[in-house]
C-alpha positions, 0 to 999 in steps of 0.5 A: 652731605657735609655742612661745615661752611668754608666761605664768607657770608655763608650760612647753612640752613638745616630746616630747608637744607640750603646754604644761605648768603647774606651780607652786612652793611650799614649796619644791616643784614641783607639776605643775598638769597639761598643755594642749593651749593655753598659755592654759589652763596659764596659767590652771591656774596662775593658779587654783593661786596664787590658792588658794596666797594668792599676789598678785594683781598677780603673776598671768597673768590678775588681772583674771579671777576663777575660777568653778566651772567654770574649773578651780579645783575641779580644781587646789584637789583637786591641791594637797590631794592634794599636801599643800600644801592643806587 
């Protein structure tokens, strides 16, 4: 399995063989959570910066919108539970 990351806010963890997706804000890392594809930590991120007002432009998939059911709702509860949103 290749490991090389192609996406924003994407890590890789060796020890548990997962991708992880993370995101900074407020000068804070929030950990979004871990896939078990790079694609979906990607896509965590990219729900996490949407919710954070972050550009369009800037994201790993701009041209895709979340839905319920994507994920968002998920992340949306992390960053409250964070407190970065209300």
């Amino acid at each position: 399995m290749t490991t090389s990351i192609k996406f924003r806010g994407v890590s890789y963890h060796v020890g548990h063989g997962t991708w992880r997706a993370k995101i900074k804000t407020q000068g804070r890392h929030i950990h979004l959570g871990c896939f078990t594809r790079q694609h979906d930590a990607a896509w965590a991120w990219d729900c996490a910066a949407r919710l954070l007002g972050r550009p369009t432009r800037k994201l790993n998939f701009p041209d895709r919108e979340p839905t319920p059911g994507t994920g968002i709702g998920t992340i949306r509860r992390i960053l409250i539970a964070k407190g970065v949103l209300e």
